[in-house]
Structure formats: C-alpha cells, structure tokens
N, CA, C and O atoms as a GROMACS GRO file, in nm:
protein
  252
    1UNK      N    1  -1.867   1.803   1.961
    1UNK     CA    2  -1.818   1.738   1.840
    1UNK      C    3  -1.822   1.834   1.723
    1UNK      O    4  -1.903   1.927   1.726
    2UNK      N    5  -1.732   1.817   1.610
    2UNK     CA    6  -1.766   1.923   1.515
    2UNK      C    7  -1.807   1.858   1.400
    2UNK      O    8  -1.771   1.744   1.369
    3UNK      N    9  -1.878   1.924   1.339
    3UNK     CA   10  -1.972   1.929   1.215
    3UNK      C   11  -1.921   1.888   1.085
    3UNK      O   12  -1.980   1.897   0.977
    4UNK      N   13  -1.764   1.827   1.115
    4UNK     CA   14  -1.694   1.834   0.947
    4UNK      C   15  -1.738   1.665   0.971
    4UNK      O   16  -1.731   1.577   1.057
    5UNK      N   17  -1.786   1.688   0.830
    5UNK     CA   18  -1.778   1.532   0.752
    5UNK      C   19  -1.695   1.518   0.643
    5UNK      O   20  -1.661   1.603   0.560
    6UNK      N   21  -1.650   1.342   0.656
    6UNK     CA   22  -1.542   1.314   0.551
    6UNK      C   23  -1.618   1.232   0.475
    6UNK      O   24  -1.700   1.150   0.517
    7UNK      N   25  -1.586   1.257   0.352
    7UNK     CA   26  -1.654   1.176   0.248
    7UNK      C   27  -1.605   1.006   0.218
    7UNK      O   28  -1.685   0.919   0.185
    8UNK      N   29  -1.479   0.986   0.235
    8UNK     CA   30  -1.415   0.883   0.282
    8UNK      C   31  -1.412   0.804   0.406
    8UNK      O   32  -1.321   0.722   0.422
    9UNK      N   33  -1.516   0.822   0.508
    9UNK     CA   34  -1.517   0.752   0.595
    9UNK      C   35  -1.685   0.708   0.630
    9UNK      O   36  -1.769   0.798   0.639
   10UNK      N   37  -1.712   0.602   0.642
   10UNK     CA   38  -1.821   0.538   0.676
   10UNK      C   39  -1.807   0.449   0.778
   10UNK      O   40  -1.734   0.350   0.768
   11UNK      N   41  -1.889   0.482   0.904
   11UNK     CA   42  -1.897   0.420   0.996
   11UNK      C   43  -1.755   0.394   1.101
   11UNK      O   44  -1.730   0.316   1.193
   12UNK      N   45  -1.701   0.476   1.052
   12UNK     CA   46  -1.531   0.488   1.090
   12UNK      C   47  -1.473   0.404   1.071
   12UNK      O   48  -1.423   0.341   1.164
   13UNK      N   49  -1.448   0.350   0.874
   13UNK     CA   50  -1.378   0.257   0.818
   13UNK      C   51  -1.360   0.352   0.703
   13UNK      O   52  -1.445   0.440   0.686
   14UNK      N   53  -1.262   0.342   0.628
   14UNK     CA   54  -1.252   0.429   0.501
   14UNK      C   55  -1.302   0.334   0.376
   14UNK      O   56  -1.285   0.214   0.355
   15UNK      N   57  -1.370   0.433   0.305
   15UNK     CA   58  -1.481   0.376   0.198
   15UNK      C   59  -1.411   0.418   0.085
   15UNK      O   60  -1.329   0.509   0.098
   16UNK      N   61  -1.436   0.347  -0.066
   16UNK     CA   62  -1.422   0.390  -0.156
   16UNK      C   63  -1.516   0.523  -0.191
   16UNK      O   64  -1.616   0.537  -0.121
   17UNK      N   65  -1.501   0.585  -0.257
   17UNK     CA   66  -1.605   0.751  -0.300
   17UNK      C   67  -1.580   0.736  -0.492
   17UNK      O   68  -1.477   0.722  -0.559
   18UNK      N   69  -1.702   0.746  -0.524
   18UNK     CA   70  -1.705   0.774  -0.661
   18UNK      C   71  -1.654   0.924  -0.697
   18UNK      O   72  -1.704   1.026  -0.649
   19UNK      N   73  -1.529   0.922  -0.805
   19UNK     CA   74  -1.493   1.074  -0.848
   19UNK      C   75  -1.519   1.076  -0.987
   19UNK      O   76  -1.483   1.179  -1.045
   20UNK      N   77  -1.558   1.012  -1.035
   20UNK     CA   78  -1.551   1.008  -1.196
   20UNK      C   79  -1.563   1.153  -1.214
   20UNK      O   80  -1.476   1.212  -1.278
   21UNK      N   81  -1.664   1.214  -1.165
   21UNK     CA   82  -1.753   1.334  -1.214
   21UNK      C   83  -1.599   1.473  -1.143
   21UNK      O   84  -1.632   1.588  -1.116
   22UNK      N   85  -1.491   1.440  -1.132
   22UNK     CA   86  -1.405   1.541  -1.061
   22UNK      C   87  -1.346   1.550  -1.195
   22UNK      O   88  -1.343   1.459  -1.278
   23UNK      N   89  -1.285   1.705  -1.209
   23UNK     CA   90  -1.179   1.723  -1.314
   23UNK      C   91  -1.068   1.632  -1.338
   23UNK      O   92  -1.019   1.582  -1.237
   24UNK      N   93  -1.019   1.602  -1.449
   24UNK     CA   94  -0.912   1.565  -1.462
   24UNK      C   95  -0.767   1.625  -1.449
   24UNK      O   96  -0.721   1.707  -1.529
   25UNK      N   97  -0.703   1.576  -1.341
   25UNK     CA   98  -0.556   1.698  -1.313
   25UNK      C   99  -0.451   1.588  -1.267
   25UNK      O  100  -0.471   1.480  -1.211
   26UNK      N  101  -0.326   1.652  -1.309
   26UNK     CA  102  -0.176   1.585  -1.243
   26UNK      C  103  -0.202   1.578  -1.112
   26UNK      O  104  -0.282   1.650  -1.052
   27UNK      N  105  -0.138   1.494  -1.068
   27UNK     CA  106  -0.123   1.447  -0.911
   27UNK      C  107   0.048   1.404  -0.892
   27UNK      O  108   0.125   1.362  -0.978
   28UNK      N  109   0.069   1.428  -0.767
   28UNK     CA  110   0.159   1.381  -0.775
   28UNK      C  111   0.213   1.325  -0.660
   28UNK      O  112   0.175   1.409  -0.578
   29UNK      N  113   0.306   1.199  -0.563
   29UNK     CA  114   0.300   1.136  -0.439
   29UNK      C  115   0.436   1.095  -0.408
   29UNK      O  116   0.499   1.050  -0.504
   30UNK      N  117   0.501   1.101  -0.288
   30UNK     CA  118   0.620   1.042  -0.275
   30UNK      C  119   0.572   0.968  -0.162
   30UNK      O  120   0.494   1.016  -0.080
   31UNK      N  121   0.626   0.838  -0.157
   31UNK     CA  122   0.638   0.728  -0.024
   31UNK      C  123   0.762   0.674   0.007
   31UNK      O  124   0.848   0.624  -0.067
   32UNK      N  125   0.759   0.688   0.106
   32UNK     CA  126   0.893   0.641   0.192
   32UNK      C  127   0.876   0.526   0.273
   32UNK      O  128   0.762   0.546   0.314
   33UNK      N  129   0.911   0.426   0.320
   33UNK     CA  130   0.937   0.300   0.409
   33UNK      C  131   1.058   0.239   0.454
   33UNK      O  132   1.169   0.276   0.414
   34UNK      N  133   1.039   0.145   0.537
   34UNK     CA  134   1.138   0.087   0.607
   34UNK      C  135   1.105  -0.050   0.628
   34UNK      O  136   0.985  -0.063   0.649
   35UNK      N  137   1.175  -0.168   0.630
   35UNK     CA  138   1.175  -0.283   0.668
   35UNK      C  139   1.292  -0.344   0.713
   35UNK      O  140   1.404  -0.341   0.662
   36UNK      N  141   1.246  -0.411   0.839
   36UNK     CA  142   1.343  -0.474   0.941
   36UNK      C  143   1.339  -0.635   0.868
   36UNK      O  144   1.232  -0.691   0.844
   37UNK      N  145   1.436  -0.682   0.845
   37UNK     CA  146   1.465  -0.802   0.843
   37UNK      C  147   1.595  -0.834   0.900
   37UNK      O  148   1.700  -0.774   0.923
   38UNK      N  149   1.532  -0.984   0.916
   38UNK     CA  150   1.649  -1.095   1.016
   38UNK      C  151   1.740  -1.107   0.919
   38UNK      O  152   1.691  -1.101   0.806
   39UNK      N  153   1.858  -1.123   0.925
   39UNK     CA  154   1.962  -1.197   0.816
   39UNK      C  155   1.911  -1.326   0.769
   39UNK      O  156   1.923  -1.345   0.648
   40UNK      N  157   1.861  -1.410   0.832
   40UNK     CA  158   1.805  -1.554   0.784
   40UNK      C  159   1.746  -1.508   0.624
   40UNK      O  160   1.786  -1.535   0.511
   41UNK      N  161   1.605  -1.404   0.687
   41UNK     CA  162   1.525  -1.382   0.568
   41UNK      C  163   1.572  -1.343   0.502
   41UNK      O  164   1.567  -1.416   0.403
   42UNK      N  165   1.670  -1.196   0.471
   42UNK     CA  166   1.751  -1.161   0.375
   42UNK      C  167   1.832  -1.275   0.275
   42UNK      O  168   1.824  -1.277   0.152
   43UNK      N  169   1.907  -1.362   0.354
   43UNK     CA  170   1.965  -1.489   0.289
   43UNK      C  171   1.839  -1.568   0.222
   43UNK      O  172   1.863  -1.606   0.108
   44UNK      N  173   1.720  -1.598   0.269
   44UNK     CA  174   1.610  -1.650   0.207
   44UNK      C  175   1.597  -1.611   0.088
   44UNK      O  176   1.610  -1.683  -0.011
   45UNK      N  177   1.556  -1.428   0.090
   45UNK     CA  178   1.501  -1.368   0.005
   45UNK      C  179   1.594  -1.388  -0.141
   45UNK      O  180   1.555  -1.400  -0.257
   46UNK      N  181   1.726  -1.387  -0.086
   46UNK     CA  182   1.870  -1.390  -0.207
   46UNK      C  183   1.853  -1.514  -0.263
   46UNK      O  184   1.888  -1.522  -0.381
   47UNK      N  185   1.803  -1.623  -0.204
   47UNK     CA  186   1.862  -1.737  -0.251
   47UNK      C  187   1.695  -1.814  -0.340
   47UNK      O  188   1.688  -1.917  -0.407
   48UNK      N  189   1.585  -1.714  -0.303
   48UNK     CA  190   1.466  -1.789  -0.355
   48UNK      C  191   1.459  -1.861  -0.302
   48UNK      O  192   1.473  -1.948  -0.389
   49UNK      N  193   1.442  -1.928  -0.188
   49UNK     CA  194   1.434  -2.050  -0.123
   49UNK      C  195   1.295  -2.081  -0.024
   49UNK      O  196   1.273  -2.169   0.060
   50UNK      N  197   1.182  -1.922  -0.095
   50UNK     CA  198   1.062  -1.991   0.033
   50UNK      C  199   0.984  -2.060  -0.101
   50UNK      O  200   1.020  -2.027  -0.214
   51UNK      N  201   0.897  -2.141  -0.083
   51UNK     CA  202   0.796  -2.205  -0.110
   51UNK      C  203   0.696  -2.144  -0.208
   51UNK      O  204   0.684  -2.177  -0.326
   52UNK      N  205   0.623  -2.049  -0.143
   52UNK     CA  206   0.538  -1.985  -0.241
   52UNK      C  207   0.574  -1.882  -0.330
   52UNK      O  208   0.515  -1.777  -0.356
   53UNK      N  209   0.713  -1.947  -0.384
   53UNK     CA  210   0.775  -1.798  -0.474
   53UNK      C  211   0.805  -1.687  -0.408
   53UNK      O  212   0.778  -1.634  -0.300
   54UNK      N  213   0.898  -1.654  -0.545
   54UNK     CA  214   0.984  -1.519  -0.537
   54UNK      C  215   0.875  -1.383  -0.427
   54UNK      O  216   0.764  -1.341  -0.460
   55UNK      N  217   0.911  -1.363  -0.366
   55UNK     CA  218   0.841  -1.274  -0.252
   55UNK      C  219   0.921  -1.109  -0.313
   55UNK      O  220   0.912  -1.015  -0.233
   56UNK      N  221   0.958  -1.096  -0.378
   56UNK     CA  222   1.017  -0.973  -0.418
   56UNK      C  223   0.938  -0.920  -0.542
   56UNK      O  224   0.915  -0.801  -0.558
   57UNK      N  225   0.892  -1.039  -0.646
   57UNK     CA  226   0.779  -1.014  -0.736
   57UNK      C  227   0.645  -0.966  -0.696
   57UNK      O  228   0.585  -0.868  -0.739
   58UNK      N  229   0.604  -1.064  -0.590
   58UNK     CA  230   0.480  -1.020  -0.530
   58UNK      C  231   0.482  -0.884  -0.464
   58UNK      O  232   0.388  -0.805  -0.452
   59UNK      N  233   0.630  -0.870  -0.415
   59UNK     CA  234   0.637  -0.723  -0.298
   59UNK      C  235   0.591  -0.608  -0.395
   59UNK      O  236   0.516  -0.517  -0.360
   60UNK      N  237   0.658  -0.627  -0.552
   60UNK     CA  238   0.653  -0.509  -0.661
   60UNK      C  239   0.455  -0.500  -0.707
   60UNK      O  240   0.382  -0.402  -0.722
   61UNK      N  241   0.435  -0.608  -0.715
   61UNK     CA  242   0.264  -0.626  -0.745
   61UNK      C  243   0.196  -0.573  -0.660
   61UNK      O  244   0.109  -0.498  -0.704
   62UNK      N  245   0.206  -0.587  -0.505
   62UNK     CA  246   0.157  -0.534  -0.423
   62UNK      C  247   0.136  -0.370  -0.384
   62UNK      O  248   0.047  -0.303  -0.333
   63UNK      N  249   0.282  -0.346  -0.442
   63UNK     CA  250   0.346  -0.204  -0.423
   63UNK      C  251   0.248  -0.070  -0.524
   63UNK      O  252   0.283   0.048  -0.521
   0.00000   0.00000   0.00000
C-alpha cells in the first residue's frame, strides 16, 4: 500500500477540511453534463405541470 494520505478523505468518504488558514488566490472551473430525458418530461418541464414546482428553479439552486 502506499503512504500518500488525502486530507479529504476519512474513512473512505470525502470530508469537509478547514482552509481558512490557505492563501487567498483565483481559481478557476469548467463543468460539463448531460441529461437524458423522455419527451413526456421535457413537455412536463415546458408546461410547469409537476406538483412540487418549477424543477428548473430548483435545478439552478442546486447547480
């Protein structure tokens, strides 16, 4: 086995890590995705028609 430890992993679950104490610097990230939907849902999604609200608001909150 080798000797590297990650500071982000505990018990082999990823942990939050305190950085306060790290320099302050630009960062910067690109993400890419994909989602499969049925035509039903697409027509759902257009028309607002599920129940627990607009699911496109929540998708942006989540995001």
């Amino acid at each position: 086995m080798s000797d590297i430890t990650f500071t982000h992993i505990r018990d082999g679950h990823a942990a939050m890590v305190d950085i306060s104490g790290k320099d302050v610097i630009g960062r910067y990230a690109v993400a890419t995705g994909r989602i499969k939907l049925r035509k039903g849902t697409i027509a759902a999604i257009v028309a607002g028609s599920f129940e627990k609200g607009n699911v496109l608001a929540t998708a942006r909150v989540a995001a």
